[in-house]
C-alpha positions in Angstrom: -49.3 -4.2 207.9 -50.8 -1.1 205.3 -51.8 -2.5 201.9 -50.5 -1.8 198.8 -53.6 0.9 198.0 -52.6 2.7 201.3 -48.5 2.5 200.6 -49.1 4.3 197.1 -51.8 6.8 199.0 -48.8 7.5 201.3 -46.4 8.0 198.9 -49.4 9.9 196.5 -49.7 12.5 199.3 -46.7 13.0 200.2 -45.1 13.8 196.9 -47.7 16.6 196.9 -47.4 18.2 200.4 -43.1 17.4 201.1 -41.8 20.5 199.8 -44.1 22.8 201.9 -43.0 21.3 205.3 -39.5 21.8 204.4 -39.7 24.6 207.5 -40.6 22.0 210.0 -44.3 23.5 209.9 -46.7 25.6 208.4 -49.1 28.8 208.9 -52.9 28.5 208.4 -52.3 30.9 205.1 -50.5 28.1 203.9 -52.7 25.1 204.7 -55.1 27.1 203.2 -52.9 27.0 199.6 -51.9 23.7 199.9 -55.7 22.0 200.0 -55.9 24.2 196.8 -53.1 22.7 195.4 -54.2 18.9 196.1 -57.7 19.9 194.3 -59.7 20.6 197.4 -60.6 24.6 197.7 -61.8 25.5 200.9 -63.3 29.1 202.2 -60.8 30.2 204.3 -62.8 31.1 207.6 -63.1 27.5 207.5 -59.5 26.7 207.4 -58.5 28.9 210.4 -61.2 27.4 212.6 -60.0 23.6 211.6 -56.5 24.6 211.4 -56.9 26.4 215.2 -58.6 23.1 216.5 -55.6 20.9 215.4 -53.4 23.4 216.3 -51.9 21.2 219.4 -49.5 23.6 220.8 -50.9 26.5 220.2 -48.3 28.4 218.2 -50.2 29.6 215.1 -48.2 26.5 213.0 -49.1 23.1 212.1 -46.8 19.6 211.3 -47.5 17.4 208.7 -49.2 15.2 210.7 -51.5 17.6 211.9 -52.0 18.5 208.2 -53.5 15.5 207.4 -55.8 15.2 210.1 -57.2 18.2 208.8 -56.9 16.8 204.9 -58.7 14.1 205.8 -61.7 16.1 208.0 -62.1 18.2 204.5 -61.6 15.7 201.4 -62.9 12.2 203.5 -66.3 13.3 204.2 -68.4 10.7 206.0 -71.3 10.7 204.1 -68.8 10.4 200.5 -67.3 7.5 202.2 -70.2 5.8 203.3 -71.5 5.9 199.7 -67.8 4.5 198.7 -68.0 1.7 201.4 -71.0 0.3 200.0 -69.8 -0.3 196.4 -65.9 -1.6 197.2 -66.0 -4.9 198.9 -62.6 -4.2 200.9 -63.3 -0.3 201.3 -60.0 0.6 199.9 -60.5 0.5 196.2 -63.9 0.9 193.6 -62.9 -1.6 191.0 -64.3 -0.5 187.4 -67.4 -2.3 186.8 -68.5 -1.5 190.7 -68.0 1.9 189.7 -70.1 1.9 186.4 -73.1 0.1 188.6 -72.8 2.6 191.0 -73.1 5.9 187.7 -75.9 3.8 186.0 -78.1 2.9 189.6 -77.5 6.0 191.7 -76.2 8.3 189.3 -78.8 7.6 186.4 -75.8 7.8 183.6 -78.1 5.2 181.5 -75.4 5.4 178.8 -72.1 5.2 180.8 -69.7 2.1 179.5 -66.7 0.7 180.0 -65.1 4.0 178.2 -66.7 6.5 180.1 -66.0 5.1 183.5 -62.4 5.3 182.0 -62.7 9.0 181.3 -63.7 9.7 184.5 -61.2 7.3 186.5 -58.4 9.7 184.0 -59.9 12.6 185.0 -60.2 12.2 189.0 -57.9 10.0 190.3 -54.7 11.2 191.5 -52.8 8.3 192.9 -51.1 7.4 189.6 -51.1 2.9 190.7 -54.9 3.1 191.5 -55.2 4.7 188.1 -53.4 2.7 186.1 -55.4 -0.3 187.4 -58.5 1.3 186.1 -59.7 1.4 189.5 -60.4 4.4 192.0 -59.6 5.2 195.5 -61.7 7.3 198.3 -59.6 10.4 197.2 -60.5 9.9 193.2 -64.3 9.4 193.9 -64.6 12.3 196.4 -63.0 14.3 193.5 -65.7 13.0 191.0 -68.4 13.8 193.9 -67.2 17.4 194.7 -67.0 18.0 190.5 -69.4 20.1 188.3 -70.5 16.6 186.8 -72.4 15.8 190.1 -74.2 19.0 189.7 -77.9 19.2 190.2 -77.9 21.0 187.2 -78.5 18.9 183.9 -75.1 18.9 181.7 -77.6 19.3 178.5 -79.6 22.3 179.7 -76.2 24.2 180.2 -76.4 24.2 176.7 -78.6 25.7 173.5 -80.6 22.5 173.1 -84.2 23.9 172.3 -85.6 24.8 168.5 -84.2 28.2 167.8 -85.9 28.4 164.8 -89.6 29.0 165.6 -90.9 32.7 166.3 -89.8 35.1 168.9 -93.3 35.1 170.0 -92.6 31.3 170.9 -89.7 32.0 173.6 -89.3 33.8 176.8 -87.1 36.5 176.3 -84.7 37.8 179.3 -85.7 41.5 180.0 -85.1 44.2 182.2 -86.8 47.5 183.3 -84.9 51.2 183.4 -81.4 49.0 182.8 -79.5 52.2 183.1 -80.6 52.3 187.1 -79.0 50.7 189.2 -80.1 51.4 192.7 -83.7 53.7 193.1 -86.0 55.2 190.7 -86.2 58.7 192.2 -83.0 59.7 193.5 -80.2 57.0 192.3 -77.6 57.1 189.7 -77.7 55.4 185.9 -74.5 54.0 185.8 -73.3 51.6 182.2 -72.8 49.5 184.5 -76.3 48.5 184.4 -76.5 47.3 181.0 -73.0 45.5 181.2 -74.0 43.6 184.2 -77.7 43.0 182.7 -76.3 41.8 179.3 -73.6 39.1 181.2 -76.5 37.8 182.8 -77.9 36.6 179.1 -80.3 39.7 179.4 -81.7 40.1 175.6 -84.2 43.3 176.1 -83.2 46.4 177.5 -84.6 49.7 177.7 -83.7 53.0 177.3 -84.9 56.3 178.4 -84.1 58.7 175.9 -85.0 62.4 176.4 -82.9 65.8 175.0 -79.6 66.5 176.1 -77.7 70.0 175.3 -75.2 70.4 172.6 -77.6 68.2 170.9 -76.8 65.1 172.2 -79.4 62.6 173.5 -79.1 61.6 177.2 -80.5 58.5 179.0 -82.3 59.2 182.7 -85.2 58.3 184.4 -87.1 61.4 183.5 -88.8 63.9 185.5 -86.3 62.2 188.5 -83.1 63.0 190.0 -81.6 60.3 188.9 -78.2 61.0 187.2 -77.5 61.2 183.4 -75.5 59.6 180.4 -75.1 60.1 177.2 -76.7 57.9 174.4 -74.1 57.4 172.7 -71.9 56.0 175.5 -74.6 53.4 176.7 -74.9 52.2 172.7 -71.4 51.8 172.9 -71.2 50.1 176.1 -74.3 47.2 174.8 -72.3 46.7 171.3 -68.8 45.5 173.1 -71.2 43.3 175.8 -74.3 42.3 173.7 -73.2 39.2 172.4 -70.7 37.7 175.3 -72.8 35.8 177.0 -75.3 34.8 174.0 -75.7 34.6 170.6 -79.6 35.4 169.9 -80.9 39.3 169.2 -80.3 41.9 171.5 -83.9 44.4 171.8 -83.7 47.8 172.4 -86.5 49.3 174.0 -87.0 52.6 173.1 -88.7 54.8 175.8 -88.4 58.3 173.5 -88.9 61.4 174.3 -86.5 63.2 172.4 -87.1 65.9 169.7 -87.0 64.8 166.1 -83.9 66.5 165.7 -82.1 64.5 168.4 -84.0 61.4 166.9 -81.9 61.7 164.3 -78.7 62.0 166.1 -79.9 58.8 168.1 -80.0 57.0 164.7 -76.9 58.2 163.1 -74.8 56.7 166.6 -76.9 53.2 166.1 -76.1 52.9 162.7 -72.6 53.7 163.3 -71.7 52.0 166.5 -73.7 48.9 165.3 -73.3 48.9 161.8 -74.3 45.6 159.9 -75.3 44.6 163.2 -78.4 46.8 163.5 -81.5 45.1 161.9 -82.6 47.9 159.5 -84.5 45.9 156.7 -87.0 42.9 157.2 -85.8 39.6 156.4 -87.2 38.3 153.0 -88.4 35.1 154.5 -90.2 36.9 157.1 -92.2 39.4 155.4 -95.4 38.6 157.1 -94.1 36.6 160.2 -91.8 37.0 163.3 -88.5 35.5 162.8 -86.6 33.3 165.0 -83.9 33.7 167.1 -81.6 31.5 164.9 -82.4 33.9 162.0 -81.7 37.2 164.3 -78.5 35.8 165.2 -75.9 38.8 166.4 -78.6 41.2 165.6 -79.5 44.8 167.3 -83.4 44.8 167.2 -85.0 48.5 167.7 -88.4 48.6 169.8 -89.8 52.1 169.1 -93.1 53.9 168.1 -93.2 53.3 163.8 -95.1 55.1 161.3 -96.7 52.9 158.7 -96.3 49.7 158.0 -93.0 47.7 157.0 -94.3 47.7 153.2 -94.7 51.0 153.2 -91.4 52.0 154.8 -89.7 49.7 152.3 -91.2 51.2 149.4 -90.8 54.8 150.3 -86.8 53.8 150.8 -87.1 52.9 147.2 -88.0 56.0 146.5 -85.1 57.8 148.5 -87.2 59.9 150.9 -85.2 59.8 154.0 -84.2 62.1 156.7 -87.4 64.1 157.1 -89.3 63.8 160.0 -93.3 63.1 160.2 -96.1 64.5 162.8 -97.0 61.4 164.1 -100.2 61.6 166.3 -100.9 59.2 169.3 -102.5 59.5 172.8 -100.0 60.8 175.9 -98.8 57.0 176.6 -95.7 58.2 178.6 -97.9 60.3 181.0 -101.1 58.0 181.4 -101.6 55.9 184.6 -100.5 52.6 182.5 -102.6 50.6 185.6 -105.6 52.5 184.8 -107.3 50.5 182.1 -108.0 53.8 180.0 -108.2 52.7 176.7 -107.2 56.6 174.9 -107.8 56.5 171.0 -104.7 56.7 168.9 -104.4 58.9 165.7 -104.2 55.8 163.8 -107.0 54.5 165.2 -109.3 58.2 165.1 -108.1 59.1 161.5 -109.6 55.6 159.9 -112.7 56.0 161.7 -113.0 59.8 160.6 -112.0 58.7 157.0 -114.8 55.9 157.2 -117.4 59.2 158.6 -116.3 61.4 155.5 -117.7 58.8 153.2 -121.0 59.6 154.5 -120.9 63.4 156.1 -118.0 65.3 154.3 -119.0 67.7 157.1 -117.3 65.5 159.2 -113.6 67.3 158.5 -115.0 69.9 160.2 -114.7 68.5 163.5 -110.7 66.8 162.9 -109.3 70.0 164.3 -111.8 70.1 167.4 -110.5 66.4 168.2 -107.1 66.5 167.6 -106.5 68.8 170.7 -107.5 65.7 172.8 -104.6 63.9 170.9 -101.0 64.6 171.6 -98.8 65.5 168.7 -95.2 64.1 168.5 -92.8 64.2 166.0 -91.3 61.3 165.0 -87.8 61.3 163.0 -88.4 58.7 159.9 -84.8 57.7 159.9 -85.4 55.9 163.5 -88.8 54.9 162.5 -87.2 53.4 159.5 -85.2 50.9 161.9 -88.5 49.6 163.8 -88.7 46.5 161.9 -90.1 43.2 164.3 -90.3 45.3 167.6 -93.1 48.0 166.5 -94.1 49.6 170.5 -98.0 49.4 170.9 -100.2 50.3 173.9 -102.1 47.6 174.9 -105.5 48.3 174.6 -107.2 45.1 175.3 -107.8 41.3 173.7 -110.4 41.9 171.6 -108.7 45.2 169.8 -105.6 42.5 169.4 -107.0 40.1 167.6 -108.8 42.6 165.1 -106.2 45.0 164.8 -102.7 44.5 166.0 -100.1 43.4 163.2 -97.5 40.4 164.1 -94.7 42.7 164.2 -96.3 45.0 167.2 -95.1 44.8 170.7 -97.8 45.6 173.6 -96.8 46.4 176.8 -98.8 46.5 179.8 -98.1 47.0 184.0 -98.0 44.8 186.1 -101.4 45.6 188.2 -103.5 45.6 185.1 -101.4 42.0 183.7 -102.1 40.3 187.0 -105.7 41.1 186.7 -106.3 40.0 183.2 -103.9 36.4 183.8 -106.5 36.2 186.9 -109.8 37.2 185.3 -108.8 35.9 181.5 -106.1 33.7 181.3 -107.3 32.0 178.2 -107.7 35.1 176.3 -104.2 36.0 178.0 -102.2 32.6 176.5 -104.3 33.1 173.5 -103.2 37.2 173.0 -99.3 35.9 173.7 -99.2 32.7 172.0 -99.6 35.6 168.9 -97.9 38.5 169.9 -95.2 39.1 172.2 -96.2 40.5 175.0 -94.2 43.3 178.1 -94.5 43.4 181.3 -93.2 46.1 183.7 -93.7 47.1 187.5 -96.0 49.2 188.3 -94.7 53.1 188.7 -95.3 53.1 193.1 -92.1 50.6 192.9 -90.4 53.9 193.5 -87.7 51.4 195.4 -86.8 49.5 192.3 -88.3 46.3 193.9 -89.5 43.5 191.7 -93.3 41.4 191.3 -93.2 38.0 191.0 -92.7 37.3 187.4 -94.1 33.6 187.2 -97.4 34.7 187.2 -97.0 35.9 183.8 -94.5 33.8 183.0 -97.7 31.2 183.6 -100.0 33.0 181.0 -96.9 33.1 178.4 -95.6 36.7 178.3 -92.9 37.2 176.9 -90.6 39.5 178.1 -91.2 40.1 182.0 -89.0 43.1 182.9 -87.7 42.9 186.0 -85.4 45.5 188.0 -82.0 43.4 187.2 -80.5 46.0 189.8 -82.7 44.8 193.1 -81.7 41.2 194.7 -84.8 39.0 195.8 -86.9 36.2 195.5 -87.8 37.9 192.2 -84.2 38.0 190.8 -83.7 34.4 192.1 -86.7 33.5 189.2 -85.4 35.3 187.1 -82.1 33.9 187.2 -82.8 30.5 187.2 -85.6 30.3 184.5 -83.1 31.5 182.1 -80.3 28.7 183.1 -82.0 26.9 180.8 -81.3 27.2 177.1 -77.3 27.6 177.8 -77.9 30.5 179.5 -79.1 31.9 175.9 -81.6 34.6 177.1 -84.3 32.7 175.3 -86.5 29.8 176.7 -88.5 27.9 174.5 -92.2 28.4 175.5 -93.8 24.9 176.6 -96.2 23.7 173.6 -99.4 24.5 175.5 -98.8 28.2 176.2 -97.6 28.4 172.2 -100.8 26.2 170.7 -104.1 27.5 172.2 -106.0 23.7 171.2 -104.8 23.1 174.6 -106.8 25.0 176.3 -104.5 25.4 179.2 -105.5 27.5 182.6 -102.6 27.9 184.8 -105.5 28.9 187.5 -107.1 25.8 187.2 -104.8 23.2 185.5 -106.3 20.0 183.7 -106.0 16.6 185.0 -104.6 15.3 181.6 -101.0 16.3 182.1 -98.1 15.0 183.1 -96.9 15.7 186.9 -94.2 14.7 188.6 -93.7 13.5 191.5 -90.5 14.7 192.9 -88.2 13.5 196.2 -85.4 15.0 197.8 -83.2 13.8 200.3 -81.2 16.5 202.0 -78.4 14.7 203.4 -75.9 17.4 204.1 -74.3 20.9 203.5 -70.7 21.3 202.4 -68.6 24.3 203.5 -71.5 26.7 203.9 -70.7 30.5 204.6 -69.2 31.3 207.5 -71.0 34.4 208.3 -69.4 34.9 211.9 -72.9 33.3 213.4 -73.1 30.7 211.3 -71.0 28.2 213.3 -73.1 29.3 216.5 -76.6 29.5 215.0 -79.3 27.1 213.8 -79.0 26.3 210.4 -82.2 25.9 208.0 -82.8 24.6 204.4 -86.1 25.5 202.6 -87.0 24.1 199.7 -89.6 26.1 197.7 -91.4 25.4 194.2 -93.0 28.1 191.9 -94.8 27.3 189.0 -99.1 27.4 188.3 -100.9 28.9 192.0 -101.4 25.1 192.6 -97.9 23.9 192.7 -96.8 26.9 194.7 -95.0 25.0 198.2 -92.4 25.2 200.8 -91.1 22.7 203.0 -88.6 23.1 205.9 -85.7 21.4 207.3 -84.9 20.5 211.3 -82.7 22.8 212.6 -78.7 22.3 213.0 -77.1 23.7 215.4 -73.6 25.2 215.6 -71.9 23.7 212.4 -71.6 25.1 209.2 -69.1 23.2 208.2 -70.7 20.1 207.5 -74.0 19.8 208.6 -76.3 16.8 208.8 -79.9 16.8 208.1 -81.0 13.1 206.2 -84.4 14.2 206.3 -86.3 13.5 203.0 -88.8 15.6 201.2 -91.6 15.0 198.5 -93.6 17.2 196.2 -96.4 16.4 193.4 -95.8 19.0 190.3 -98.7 19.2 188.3 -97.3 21.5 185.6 -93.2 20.7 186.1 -92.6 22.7 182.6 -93.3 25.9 184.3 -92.5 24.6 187.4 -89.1 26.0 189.2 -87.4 25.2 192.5 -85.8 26.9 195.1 -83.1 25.8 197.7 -83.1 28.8 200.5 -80.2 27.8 203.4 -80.7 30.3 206.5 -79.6 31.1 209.8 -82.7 31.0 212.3 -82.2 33.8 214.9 -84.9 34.4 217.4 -84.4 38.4 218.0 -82.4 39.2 214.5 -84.6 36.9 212.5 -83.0 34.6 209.6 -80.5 35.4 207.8 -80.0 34.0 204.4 -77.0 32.4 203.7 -77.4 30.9 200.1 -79.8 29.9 197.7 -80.0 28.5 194.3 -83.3 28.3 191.9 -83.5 25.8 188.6 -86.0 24.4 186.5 -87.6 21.4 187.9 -87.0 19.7 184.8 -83.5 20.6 184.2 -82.7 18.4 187.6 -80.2 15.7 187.6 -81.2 12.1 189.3 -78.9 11.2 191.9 -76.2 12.5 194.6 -76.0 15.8 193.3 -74.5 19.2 194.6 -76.4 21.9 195.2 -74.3 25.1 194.8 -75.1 28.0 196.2 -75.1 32.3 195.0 -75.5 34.7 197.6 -78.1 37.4 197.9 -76.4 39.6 195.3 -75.7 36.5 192.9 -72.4 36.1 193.4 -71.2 32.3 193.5 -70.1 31.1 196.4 -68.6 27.8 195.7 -67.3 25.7 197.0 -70.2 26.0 199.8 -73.2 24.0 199.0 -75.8 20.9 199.6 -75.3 17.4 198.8 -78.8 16.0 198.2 -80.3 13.0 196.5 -82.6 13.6 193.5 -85.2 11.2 192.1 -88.4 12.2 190.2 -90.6 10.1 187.8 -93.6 11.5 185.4 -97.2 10.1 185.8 
């Protein structure tokens, strides 16, 4: 004799499917629709393979019967309802205060009452008698399970929860390299689609290669390249109707210029028009002799760009009116030097205070000005856009002792990647020391002729800043990149943990202290849900790696069994544990591959977080595909726990 719970189940899914089997039977197109309907999405390459093994007769059409057989293979997952079974004492029906012991011991909701477990019983239950009981049946949990609550990612880290009010030099900053690229270096095209796609992603810094265009307008390539064009004024207009969709916080422009002072100008009249209020053209009178934060540069266009003088200065020749002219600015060849060489050139600035410091001694010493300035490059430099340098002043790096002497909190250094990985190897204190002051770039190296991407958590680990990456180029790379900057709402800015932004610590990511706090981290891989169906996947071996990036010493990997043919639901159960030292730098990676013995593996999702933006619990792991896209609903159900020493 069925039960109450299973009559109203009956009757629950039936209302639901009735009207579609009106025909007698239906296609695989429409089974497909209908587990939409009833809350269940489902990639379709999955459907037609179910829907063809229940498929009794053959004839490409299913009865309802048959439909539910295949319902119930989808939505009544074994390893759900073995976690239902063990909190109901009839296995029908979770009564209320089983279901609140169940959130607060598996789940690690510490603060979930009587009202919350209401909310969600309102939310995911569909049978309307179960509900009004305040209770919940197989198909409302399963529902709960399979929702973005259950996410591995924490609820509160999808959101701007850090102090935004402390100095940019504080915060990782989201930036990309040559954003107007988006395939090679040498030969691809620039494309606006580049920034778009770059500033979506919560990308806060992008640069722009600025050279002289006819008809005087400025143009933006990859110079000395046959990489294809576009006008400055079209990309400035493409970042202002994107720069502040995905995120709030300031938007930097990084200037790479090499146009003419006349087409400097231009360049400034189109960002003062197309931004207007939004450009930052003054400083901020509470930061005259500090970096603001990103709270105060809310919806602002910063410009990174070579400046002459001081901000004083420019604000008090303003007050005298004196714009519009343009100023031979005199620096060493930057754009053309081996940036990976460690040549230290001098820079006017630099040779003209020395020489002034000589004439006090030897007037004679004029003399020999004109002799040296042929070693020194002269530019032009339009004061209008020199004017609108405020907090992003562009500086070569020279090195750590220079910095510390010399370079003003409102200058930006940049510096490749060959010579940053050296000096966060050989001098990582002087490293977190020179970037808990200053922000700091980082850019590959000019041989990445390919557009491919360094590992940015080694400098990520000495406190840099703004690690440009080619947003363009897929990759283990991209996959850090994306899922450091989860954090923070997706804002584009990561608050800097407090020992790479107080140098009393005297932290070395190289060889970490034992007074920290690690954590020790398991991970039970119980299954995967719905994973792509790549044509092989359902015939290969199926792999999950789990990797963690963070300091050298935390850097691991562990590897699933295999499991063959079935990537629809497979089952590993196999449990995995790590010891972070340093878990606030620390991120993890969840790889799911095909193993192939002549083809190799073949990746069929992954997903990256922050170690400490995991939830406790079950938890689903969704998955992106090489390229980013989501691929929901395929994914991992795991079980999470960690605890801090």
């Amino acid at each position: 004799m069925e039960s109450h719970y299973e009559l109203a189940e009956a009757r629950w899914f039936m209302s639901k499917i009735q009207d579609y089997f009106r025909g007698g039977k239906i296609s695989a197109g429409i089974t497909h629709k209908l587990l939409e309907k009833l809350d269940f999405p489902c990639h379709f390459a999955h459907v037609k393979r179910i829907f063809k093994e229940n498929d009794r007769q053959n004839q490409g059409r299913i009865t309802i019967e048959e439909f539910r057989t295949i319902y119930r293979y989808i939505v009544h997952r074994e390893e759900i309802v073995e976690i239902f079974n063990t909190y109901t004492e009839n296995r029908k029906i979770l009564p209320e205060d089983s279901l609140i012991e169940f959130l607060t011991q598996e789940q690690y909701e510490m603060k979930m009452d009587e009202f919350s477990s209401v909310e969600i019983i309102e939310k995911y239950e569909p049978i309307a008698e179960v509900k009004n009981e305040r209770q919940m049946s197989i198909e409302g949990f399963a529902r709960y399970m399979f929702s973005s609550e259950c996410l591995l990612f924490k609820e509160t880290c999808n959101t701007v929860y850090q102090d935004m009010n402390k100095p940019l030099n504080d915060y990782y900053i989201s930036s990309s390299h040559n954003t107007y690229l988006v395939a090679d270096q040498i030969l691809g095209p620039s494309d606006i689609w580049g920034y778009i796609s770059a500033l979506v992603k919560g990308c806060r810094c992008l640069e722009i290669d600025c050279w002289d265009g006819a008809q005087n307008e400025p143009i933006v390539y990859h110079g000395y390249t046959l990489t294809s064009k576009l006008l400055f004024k079209t990309v400035i207009q493409a970042i202002n109707k994107y720069a502040f969709v995905t995120s709030d916080y300031p938007v930097v422009l990084s200037l790479e210029n090499h146009c003419s002072p006349g087409q400097q100008e231009v360049m400034t009249d189109i960002l003062q028009s197309t931004f207007g209020d939004f450009l930052l053209s003054d400083m901020l009178d509470e930061f005259p002799d500090s970096l603001p934060s990103p709270e105060a540069l809310k919806f602002k266009i910063l410009v990174k760009n070579r400046k002459v003088g001081t901000l004083f200065e420019t604000r008090e020749r303003l007050g005298t009116d004196k714009r519009g002219i343009a100023l031979d600015f005199e620096e060493a060849n930057y754009e053309n030097e081996d940036e990976d060489s460690g040549k230290e050139p001098e820079t006017w600035d630099v040779f003209l205070s020395r020489v002034k410091e000589e004439q006090k001694a030897d007037p004679s010493t004029l003399s020999g000005i004109a002799d040296a300035k042929k070693k020194i490059r002269k530019l032009r430099v339009a004061l209008s856009l020199s004017d609108l340098v405020i907090y992003t002043k562009a500086e070569k790096f020279r090195n750590f002792q220079y910095s510390r002497i010399y370079q003003q909190f409102n200058e930006t250094t940049s510096m490749g990647e060959s010579r940053a990985r050296k000096l966060s190897k050989l001098r990582a204190h002087e490293f977190i020391f020179h970037t808990a002051a200053f922000v700091t770039r980082v850019y590959p190296k000019f041989t990445r002729a390919d557009s491919s991407n360094f590992n940015p958590q080694e400098f990520w680990n000495v406190g840099c800043q703004m690690v440009a990456l080619n947003f363009q180029t897929p990759g283990l790379p991209m996959d850090l990149q994306n899922g450091k900057f989860l954090d923070n709402g997706g804002s584009g800015y990561v608050l800097k943990p407090d020992f790479l932004r107080d140098t009393t610590f005297g932290f070395n990511p190289n060889e970490p202290e034992g007074d920290g706090h690690p954590v020790a981290l398991t991970i039970r891989l119980i299954s995967g849900i719905q994973l792509p169906d790549n044509g092989s996947s359902n015939t290969s071996d199926i792999i999950v790696i789990i990797e963690v990036y963070g300091v050298p010493n935390d850097h691991m990997k562990q590897q699933s069994r295999a499991v063959k043919n079935n990537a629809f639901s497979p089952r590993w159960n196999e449990t995995f544990t790590f010891l972070i030292q340093v878990p606030e730098l620390a991120l993890i990676r969840f790889v799911v591959e095909t193993q192939g013995f002549l083809s190799g593996n073949e990746l069929l999702g992954q997903y990256t977080l922050p170690v400490l933006c995991m939830n406790k619990g079950y938890r689903r792991v969704p998955l992106f595909s090489k390229s980013g896209a989501n691929l929901e609903p395929s994914s991992l159900f795991i079980y999470v726990w960690y605890y801090r020493e």
